[in-house]
ZABA-800401 format. One line per field, with one value per residue (C-alpha): residue number from 1; x, y, z; residue in three letters. Coordinates in Angstrom, 2 decimals, decimal comma. Each point is the difference from the previous one (the first is absolute). Example, Ala and Ser with C-alpha at 12.3 -4.5 7.8 and 13.67 -1.06 7.14 Angstrom:
BEGIN
pos 1	2
xx 12,30	1,37
yy -4,50	3,44
zz 7,80	-0,66
code ALA	SER
This chain:
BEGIN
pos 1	2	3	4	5	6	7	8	9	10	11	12	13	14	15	16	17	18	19	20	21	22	23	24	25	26	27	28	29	30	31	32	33	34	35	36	37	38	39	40	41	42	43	44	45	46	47	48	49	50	51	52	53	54	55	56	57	58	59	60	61	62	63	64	65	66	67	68	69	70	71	72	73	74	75	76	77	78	79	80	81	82	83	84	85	86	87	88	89	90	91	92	93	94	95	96	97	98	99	100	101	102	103	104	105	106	107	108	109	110	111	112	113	114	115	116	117	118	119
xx -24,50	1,60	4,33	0,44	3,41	1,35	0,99	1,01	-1,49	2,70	-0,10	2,90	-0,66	2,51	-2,78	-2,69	1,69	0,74	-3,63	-1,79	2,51	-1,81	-2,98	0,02	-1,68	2,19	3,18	-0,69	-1,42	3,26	2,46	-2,11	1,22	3,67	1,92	-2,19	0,27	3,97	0,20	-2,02	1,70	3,46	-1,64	-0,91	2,94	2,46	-2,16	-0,18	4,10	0,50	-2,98	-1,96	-3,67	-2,71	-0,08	3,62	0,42	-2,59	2,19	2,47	-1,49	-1,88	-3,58	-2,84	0,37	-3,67	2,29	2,59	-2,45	-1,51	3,60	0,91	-3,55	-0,62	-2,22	-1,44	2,72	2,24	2,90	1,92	3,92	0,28	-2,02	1,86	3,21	-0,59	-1,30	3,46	1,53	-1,89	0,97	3,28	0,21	-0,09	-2,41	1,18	-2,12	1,11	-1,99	0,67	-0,01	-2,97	1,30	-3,01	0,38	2,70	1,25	-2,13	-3,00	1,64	0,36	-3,71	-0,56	1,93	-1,75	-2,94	0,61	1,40	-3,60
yy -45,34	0,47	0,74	3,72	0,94	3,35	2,62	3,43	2,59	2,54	3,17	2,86	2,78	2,37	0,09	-0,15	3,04	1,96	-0,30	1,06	2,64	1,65	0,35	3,24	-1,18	-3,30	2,35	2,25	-3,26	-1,52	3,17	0,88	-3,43	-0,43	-0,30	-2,53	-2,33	0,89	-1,05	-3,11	-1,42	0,34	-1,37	-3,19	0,13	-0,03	-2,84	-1,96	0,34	-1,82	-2,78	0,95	-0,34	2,57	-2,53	-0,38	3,93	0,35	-2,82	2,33	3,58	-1,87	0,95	-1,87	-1,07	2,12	2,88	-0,23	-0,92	3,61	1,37	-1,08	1,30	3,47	1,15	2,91	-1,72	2,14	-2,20	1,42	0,91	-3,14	-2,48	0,84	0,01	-3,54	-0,88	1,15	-1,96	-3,26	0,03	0,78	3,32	3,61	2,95	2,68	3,01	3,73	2,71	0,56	3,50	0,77	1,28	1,91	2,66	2,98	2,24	2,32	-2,25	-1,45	3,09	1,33	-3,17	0,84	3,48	-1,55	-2,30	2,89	2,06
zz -10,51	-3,21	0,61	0,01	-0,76	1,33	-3,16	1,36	-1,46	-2,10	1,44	-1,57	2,55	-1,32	-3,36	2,53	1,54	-3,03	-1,25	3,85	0,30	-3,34	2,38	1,97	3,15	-0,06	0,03	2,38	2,37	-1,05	0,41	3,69	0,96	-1,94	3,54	1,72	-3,25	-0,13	3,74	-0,09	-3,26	2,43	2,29	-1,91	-2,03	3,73	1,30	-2,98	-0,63	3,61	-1,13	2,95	0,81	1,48	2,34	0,67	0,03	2,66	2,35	-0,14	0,52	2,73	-1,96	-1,44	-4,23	0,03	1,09	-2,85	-2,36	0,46	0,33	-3,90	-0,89	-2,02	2,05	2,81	2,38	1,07	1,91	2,89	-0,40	2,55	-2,14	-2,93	1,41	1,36	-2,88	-1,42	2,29	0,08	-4,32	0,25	-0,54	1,56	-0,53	-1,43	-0,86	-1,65	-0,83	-3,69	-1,17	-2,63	-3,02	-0,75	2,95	-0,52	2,61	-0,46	0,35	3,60	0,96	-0,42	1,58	3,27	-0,39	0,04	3,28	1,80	-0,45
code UNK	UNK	UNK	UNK	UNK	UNK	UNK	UNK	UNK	UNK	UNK	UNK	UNK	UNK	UNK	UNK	UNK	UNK	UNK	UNK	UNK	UNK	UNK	UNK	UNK	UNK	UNK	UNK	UNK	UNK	UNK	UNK	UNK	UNK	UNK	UNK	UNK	UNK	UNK	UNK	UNK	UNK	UNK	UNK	UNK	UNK	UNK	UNK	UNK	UNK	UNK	UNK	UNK	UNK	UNK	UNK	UNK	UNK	UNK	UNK	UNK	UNK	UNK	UNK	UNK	UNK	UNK	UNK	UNK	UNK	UNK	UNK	UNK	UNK	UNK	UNK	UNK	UNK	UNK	UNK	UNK	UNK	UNK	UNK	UNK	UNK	UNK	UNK	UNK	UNK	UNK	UNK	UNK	UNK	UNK	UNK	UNK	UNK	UNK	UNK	UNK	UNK	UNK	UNK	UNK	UNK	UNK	UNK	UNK	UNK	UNK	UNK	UNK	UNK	UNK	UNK	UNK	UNK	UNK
């Protein structure tokens, strides 16, 4: 066999970003699923900080490294408070979660929304 050497392949994914994001289905694909790739990025970002494993992460939320793998996944999963909180927990961290006011609705728009919930 001839002696392969490994060469990583260059990948800028803020430009690769930039030039999807000019798409209009990419955007909306990638705006429709903004929080799951915000969470999972902490997610990675807490576990790689301590130098820990899937593996090592699942020892200590008690769990299978299957089960984190599809925890720091973007995908249809929707994790439990629980999971994520020992997730948290197993990385060093705690969860914390807020409900972040959209700038786009007005008082008057809440409160035809209210109107509208009422019946």
């Amino acid at each position: 066999m001839a002696d392969v050497k490994y060469e990583p392949v260059p990948h800028d994914h803020e430009a690769f970003l930039k030039k999807a994001l000019k798409r209009k289905e990419f955007r909306k694909a990638y705006e429709d699923l903004k929080e799951e790739y915000t969470l999972t990025r902490e997610m990675l970002s807490a576990r790689s900080r301590l130098g820990l494993t899937q593996e090592a992460v699942a020892g200590l939320m008690g769990t299978t490294k299957s089960a984190v793998s599809r925890l720091e996944a973007v995908r249809k999963h929707a994790p439990s408070l629980t999971t994520l909180k020992k997730y948290a927990q197993a990385v060093g961290c705690r969860l914390e979660i807020k409900l972040v006011p959209n700038s786009r609705l007005t008082k008057c728009s809440t409160r035809t929304a209210k109107k509208q919930a009422a019946g």
